[in-house]
C-alpha positions as CSV (number, residue, x, y, z in Angstrom):
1,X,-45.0,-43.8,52.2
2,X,-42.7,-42.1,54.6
3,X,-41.4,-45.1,56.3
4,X,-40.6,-46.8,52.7
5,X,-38.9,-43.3,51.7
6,X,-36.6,-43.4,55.3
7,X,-36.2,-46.8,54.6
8,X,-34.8,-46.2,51.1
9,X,-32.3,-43.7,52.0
10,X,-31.2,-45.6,54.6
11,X,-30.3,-48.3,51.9
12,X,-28.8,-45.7,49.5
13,X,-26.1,-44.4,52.7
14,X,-25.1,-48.2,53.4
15,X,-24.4,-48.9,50.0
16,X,-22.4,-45.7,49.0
17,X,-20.5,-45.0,52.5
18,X,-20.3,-47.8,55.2
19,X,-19.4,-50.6,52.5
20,X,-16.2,-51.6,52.8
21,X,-15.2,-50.3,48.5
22,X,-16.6,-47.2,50.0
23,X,-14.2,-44.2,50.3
24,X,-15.4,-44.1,53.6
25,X,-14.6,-47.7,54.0
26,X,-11.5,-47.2,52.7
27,X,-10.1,-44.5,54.8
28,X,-11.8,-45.5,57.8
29,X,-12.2,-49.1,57.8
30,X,-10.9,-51.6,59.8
31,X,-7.6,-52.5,57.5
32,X,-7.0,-48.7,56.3
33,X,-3.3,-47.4,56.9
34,X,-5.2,-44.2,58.5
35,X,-6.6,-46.1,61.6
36,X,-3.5,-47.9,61.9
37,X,-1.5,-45.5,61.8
38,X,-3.0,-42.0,62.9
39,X,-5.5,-43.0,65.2
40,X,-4.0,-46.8,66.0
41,X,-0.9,-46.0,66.8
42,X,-1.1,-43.2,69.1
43,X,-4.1,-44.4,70.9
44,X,-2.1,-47.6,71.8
45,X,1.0,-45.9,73.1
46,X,-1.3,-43.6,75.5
47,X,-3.1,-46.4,76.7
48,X,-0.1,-48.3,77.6
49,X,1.1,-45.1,79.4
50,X,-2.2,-45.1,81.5
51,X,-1.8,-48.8,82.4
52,X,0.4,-47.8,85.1
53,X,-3.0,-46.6,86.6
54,X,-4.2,-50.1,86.5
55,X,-1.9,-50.9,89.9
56,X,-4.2,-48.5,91.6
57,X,-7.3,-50.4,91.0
58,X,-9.1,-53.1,92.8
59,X,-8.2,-56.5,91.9
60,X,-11.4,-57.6,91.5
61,X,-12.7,-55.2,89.4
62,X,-12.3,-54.7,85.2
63,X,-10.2,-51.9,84.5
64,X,-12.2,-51.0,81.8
65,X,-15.4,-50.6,83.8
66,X,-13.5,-49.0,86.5
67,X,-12.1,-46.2,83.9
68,X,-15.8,-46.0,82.4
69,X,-17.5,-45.2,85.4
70,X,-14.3,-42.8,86.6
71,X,-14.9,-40.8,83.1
72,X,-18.9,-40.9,83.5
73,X,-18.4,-38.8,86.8
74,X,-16.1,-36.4,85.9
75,X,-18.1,-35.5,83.1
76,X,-21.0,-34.8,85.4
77,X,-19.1,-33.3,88.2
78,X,-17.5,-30.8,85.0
79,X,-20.9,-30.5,83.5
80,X,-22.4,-29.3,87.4
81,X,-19.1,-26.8,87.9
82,X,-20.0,-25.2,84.4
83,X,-24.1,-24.8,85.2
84,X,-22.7,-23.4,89.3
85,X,-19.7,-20.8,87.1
86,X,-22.4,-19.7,84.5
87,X,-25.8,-18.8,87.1
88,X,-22.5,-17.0,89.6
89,X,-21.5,-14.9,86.7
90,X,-25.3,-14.1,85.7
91,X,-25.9,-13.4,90.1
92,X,-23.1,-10.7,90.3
93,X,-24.2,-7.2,90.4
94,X,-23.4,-5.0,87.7
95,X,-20.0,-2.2,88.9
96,X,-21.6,1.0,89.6
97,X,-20.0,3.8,88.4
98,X,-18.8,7.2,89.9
99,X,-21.5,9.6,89.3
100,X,-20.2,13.7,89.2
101,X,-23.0,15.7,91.0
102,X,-23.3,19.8,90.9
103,X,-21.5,21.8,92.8
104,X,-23.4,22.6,96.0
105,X,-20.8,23.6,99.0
106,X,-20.8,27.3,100.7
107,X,-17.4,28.3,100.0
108,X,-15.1,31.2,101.7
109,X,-12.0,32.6,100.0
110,X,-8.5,32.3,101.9
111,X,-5.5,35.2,102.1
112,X,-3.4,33.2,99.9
113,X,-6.7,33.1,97.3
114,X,-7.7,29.4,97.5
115,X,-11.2,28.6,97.8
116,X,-12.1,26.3,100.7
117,X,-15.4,24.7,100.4
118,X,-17.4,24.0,103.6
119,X,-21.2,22.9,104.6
120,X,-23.1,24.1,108.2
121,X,-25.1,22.2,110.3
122,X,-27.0,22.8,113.5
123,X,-28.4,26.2,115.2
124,X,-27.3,29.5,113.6
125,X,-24.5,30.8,114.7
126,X,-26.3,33.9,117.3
127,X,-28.2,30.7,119.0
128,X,-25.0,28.7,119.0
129,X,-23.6,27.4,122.9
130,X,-20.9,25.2,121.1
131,X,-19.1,25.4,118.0
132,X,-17.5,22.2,116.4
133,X,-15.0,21.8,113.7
134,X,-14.6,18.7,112.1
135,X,-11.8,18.0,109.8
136,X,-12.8,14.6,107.7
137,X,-10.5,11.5,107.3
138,X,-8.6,10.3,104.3
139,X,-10.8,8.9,100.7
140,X,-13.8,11.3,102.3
141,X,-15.1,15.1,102.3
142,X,-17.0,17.8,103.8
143,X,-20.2,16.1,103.7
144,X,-19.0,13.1,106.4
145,X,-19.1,15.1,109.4
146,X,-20.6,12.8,112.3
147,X,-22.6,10.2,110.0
148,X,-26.1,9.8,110.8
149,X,-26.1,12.8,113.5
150,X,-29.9,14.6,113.4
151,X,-30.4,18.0,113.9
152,X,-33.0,17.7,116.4
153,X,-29.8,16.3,118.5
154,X,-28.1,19.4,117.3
155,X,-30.9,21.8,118.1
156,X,-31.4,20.1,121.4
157,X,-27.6,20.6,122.7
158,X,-27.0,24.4,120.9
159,X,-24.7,23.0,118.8
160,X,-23.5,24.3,115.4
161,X,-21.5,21.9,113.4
162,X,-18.8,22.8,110.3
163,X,-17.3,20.3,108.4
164,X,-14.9,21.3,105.3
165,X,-12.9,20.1,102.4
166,X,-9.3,19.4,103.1
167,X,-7.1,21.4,100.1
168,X,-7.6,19.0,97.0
169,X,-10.7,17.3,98.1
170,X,-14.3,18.1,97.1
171,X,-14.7,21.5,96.0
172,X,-11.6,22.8,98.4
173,X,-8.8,24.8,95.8
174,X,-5.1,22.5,96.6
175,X,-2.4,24.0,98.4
176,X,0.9,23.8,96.7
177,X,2.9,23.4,99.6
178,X,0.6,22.3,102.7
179,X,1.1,20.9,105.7
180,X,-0.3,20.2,109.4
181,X,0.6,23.9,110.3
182,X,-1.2,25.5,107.0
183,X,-3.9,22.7,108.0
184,X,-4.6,24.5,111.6
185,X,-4.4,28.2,110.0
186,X,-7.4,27.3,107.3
187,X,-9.4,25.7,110.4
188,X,-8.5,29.7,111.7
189,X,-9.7,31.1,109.1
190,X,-12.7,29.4,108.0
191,X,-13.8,29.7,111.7
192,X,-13.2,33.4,111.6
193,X,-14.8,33.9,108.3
194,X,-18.1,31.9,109.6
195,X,-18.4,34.7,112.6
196,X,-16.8,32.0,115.5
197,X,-15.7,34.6,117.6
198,X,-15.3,32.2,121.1
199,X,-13.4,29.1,121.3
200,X,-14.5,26.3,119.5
201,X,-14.4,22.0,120.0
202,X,-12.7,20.1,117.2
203,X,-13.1,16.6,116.4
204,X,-10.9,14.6,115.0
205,X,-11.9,10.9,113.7
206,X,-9.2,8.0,112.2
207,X,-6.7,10.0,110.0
208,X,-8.7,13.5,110.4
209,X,-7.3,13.2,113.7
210,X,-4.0,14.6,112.8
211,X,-5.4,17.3,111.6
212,X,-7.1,18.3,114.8
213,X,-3.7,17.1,116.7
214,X,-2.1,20.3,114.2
215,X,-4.8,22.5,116.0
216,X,-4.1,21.9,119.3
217,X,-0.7,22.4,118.4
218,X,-0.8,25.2,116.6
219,X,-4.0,27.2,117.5
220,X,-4.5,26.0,120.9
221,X,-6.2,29.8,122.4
222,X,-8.6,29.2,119.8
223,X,-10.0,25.7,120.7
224,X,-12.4,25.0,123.5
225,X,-10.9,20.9,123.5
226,X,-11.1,18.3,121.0
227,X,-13.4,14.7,120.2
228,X,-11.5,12.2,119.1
229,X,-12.8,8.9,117.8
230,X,-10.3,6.0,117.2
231,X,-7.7,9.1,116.5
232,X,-4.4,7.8,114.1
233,X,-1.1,9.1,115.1
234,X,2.1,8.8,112.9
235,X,2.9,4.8,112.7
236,X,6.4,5.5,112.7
237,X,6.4,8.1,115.4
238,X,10.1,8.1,117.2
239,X,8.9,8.5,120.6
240,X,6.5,4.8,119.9
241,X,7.9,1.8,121.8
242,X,8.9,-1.2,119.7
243,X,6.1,-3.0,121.8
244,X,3.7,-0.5,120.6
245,X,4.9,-0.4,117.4
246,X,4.6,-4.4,117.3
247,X,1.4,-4.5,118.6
248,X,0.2,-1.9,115.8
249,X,1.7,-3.0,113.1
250,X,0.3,-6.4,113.6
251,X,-3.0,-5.9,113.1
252,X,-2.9,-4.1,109.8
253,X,-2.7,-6.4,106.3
254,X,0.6,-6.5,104.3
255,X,-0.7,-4.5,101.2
256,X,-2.0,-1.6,103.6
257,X,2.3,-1.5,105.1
258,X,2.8,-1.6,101.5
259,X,1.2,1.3,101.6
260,X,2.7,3.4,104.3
261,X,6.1,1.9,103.4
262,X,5.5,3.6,99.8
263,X,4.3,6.4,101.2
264,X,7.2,7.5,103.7
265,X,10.1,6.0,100.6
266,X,8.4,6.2,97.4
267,X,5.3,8.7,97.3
268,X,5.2,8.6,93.4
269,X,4.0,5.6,93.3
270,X,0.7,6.0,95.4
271,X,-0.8,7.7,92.1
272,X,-0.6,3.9,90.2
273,X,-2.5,2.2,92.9
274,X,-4.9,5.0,93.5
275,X,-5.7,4.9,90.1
276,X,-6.6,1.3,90.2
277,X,-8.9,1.6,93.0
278,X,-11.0,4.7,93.9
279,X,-10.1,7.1,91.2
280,X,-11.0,4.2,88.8
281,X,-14.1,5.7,87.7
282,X,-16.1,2.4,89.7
283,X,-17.7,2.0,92.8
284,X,-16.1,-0.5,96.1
285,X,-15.8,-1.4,99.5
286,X,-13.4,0.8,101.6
287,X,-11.5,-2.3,103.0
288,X,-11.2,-3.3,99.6
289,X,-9.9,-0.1,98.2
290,X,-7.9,1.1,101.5
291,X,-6.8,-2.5,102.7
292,X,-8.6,-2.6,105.8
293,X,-8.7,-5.6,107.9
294,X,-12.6,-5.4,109.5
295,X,-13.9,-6.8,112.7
296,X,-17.6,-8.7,112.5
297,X,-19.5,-5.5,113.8
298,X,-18.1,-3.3,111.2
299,X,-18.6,-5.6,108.4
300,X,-21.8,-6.1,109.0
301,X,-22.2,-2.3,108.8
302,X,-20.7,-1.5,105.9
303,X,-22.7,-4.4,103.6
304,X,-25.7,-2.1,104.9
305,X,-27.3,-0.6,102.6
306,X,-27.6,3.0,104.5
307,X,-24.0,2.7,105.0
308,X,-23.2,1.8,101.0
309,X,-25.3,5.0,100.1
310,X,-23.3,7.1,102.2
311,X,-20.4,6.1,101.7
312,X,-20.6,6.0,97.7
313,X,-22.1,9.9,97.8
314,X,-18.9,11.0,100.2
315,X,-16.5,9.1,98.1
316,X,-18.1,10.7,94.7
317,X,-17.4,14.2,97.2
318,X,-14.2,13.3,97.9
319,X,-12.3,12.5,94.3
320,X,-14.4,15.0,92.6
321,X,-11.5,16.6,91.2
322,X,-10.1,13.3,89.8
323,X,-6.3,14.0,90.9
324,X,-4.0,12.2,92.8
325,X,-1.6,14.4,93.8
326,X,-4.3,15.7,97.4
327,X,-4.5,11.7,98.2
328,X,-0.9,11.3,97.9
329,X,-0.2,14.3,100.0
330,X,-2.4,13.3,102.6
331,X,-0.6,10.0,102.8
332,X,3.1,11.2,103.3
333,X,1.5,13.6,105.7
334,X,-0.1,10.8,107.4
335,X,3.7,9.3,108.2
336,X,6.1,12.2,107.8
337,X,7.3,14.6,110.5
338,X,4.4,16.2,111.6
339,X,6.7,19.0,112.5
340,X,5.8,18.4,116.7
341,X,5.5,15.9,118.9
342,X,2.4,15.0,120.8
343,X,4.8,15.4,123.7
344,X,4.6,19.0,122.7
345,X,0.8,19.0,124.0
346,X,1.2,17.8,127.3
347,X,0.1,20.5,130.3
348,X,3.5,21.3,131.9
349,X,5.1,24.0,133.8
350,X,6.9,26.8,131.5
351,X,10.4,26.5,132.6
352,X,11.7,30.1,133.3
353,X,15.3,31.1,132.7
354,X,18.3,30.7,135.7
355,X,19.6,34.0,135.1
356,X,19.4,36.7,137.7
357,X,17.0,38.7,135.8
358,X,14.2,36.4,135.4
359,X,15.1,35.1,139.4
360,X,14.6,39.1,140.2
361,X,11.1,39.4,138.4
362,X,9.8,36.6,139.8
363,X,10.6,37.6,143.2
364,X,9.6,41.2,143.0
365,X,6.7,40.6,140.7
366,X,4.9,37.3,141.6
367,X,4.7,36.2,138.0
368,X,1.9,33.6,138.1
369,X,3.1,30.2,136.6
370,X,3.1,29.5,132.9
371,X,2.1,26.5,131.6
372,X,2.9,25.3,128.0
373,X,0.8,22.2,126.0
374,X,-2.8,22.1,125.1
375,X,-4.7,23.3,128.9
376,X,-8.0,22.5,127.1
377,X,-10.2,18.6,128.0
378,X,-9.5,16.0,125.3
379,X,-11.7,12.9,124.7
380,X,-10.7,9.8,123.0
381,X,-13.5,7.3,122.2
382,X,-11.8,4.1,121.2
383,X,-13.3,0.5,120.0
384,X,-11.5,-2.6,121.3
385,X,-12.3,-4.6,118.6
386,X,-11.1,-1.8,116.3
387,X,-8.5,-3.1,113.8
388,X,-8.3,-0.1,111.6
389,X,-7.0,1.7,114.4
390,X,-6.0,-0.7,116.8
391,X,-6.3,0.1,121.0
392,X,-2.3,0.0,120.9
393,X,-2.4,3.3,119.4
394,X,-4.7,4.9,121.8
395,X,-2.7,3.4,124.5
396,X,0.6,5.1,123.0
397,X,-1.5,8.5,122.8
398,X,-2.4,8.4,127.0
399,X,1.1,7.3,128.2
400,X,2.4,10.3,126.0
401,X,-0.7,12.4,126.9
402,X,-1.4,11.3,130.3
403,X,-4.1,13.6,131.3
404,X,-6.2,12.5,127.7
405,X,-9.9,10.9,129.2
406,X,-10.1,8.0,127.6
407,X,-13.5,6.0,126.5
408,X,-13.1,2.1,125.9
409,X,-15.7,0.5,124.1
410,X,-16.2,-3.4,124.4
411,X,-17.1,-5.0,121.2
412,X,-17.0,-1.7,119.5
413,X,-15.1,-1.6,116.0
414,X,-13.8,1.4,114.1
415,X,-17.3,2.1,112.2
416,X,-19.8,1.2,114.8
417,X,-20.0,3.6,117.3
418,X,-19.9,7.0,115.7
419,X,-21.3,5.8,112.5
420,X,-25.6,5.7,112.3
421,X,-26.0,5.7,116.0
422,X,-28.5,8.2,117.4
423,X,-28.0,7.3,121.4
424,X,-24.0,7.0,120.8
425,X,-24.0,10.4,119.5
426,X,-26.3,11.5,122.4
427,X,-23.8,9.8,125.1
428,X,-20.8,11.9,123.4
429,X,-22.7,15.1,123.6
430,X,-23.6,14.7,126.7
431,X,-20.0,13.6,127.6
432,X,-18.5,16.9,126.4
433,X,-21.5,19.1,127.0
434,X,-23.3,18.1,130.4
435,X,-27.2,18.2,130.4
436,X,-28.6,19.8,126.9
437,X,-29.8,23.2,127.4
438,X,-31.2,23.9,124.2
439,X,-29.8,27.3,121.6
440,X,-29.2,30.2,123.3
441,X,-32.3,32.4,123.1
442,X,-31.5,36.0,121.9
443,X,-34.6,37.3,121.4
444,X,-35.6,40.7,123.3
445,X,-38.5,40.2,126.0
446,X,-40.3,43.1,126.7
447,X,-41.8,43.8,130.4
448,X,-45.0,43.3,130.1
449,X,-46.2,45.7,132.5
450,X,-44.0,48.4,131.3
451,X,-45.2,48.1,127.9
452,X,-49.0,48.2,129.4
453,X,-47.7,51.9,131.5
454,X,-46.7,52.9,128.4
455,X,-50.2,52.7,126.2
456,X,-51.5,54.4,129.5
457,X,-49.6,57.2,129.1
458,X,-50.0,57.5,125.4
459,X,-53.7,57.5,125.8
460,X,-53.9,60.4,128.6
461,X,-51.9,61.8,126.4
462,X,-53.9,61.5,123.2
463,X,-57.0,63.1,125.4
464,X,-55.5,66.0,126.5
465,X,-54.4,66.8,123.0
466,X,-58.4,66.8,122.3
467,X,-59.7,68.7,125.0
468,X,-57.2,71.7,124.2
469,X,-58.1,71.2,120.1
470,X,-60.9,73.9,119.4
């Protein structure tokens, strides 16, 4: 019964809309002005435009084949692009986004009544041998320090560790009108106001290292010598050589001399980029965001997963207050007039005056001589295969700074070595520190013998008290 119903609908279809006195017929058929002219027409001008393409073909072969199979193909070849687009789309991770957390810093309040947020590491500060400052880098906070450094490694050298907010970063109050020289006097006063009374090391790593450069400068009775780790120095410093200059400049990608270029002309316009990157609201790669040009070793290290954790938490640290204005700063600071030269640090003879009183006192008072510069022991680790901060730089830093002790690291980029690396860290402690000795150990040791004379003495004591009691 079904197959008679099928076939009489079939029957009912044929006779109403293929027949030719059909108005299917009549519109579609074979002799209808519609074919002829909107479909007919056209199609046979575009075909004999595509003839041309005929030429191309083997003489052998039907053109009509030819095309068949050429159309058959692409459709399969579109058909596999679409399935590959679609399960890439479905594969990418979903954008994490910027997470606020609590407060948490230790915080000390400034003369001018800014609030600069710091965090402590290491032995207290009475078991303290060595005391270490470290200013962090730009698009990065308090909570950087020396990545990856354990405080066993702490504990074993006597080490206490300081890290801090720049002004605008983290939980740090901006300055309205800072600068490398208010940059040294809050690393003076946050050491002061954490009970440093001796000298202290600073370290200074990729931008942070102007920062430490500033306290050399500018505190230099206060600092014990300074660790610097592929340090930056202004890129368009006067005293560079074009050779230097070349060889810098060379390794960096256009968009990041964009950047600087913007920076040193037109500062106002950091804000719209910044704002389309790491202030976004989303989560990145820092070569992504800061236009870094990365060797194999460091990329490696930052697709780690340890490193992405890290680095999203110091990041979240870092643009906490969601402005601009501190990253922008930091930036023309970065390649403005640092206000001295590292010329200015070099150990050098005080030149005395030629007149006849200065000639007199140092005749009748054998003046010892002065010397003027940083007289403190700087160390400068730098990777060759470092193209964040490239060797030329470091190279420009010990022809200026000739007495600078210089560490070259084969293979080494500008993340690997003081980034997650327990015996690296060891290597530079020992470097700057000699053998470990341990935290300095305060604690009052009685003699042992004394102490024994002493109970004697109370106990004779004690008895003749008794044999005079009635």
């Amino acid at each position: 019964m079904s197959v008679e119903f099928g076939k009489g609908c079939r029957d009912i279809v044929r006779q109403s809309l293929v027949k030719e006195d059909s108005y299917i017929g009549r519109k579609l058929g074979k002799g209808s002005n519609f074919v002829r002219r909107r479909i007919g027409g056209p199609c046979k001008r575009g075909f004999e435009k595509l003839r041309v393409f005929n030429d191309y073909l083997p003489e052998d072969k039907d053109p009509l084949h030819v095309w068949a199979v050429v159309f058959f193909v692409s459709a399969i070849a579109f058909a596999v692009l679409n399935i590959n687009t679609q399960q890439n789309t479905s594969s990418t991770p979903l954008t994490k986004m910027v997470y606020l957390h609590p407060p948490s810093a230790d915080l000390i309040v400034l003369p001018d009544g800014r609030y600069l947020a710091y965090k402590e590491q290491g032995v207290s500060a009475e078991r303290s041998r060595f005391s270490m400052i470290v200013p962090h880098m730009f698009l990065s906070s308090r909570l950087a320090g020396i990545p990856g450094l354990t405080a066993s490694l702490l504990e074993e050298f006597g080490i206490r560790l300081l890290t801090y907010d720049l002004p605008g970063f983290g939980e740090s109050d901006p300055h309205p009108k800072r600068n490398l020289e208010s940059s040294a006097r809050d690393m003076l006063f946050l050491a002061n106001s954490v009970g440093i009374r001796d000298k202290f090391w600073v370290v200074g790593y990729s931008s942070g290292s102007m920062h430490a450069w500033a306290a050399l400068r500018y505190i230099p009775d206060r600092v014990a010598g300074a660790a610097m780790f592929a340090p930056m120095v202004n890129p368009y410093d006067p005293i560079m050589s074009k050779e230097e200059r070349h060889r810098t400049w060379d390794r960096w990608m256009q968009k990041r001399k964009l950047m600087y270029f913007l920076a040193r002309k037109f500062p106002r316009l950091l804000a719209y980029f910044y704002h389309r990157s790491f202030l976004s609201g989303k989560h990145d790669q820092i070569d992504k965001w800061l236009s870094l040009s990365l060797g194999k070793r460091d990329r490696a290290l930052i697709e780690d997963p340890l490193y992405e954790q890290f680095w999203q938490r110091d990041v979240e640290e870092s643009i906490r207050q969601g402005s601009a204005k501190p990253f922008v700063e930091e930036a023309v600071l970065q390649v403005s007039n640092w206000g001295f030269s590292l010329a200015d640090l070099k150990l050098q003879k005080k030149k005395r005056g030629k007149s006849m009183l200065n000639l007199l006192k140092y005749m009748l008072f054998e003046e010892e001589e002065e010397y003027t510069g940083f007289l403190g022991p700087i160390h400068i680790w730098q990777g060759m295969d470092d193209r964040v901060v490239p060797p030329s730089m470091t190279d420009f830093v010990h022809r200026v700074l000739p007495g600078v002790a210089v560490h070259k690291l084969p293979y080494e980029g500008h993340f690997t070595y003081i980034y997650f690396c327990h015996e690296c860290h060891r290597q530079i402690f020992t470097t700057l520190f000699g053998t470990p000795q341990g935290p300095l150990n305060n604690t009052i040791k009685l003699d042992q013998t004394q102490v024994e004379g002493n109970f004697k003495e109370l106990e004779e004591t004690e008895e003749q008290v008794q044999v005079l009691l009635p």
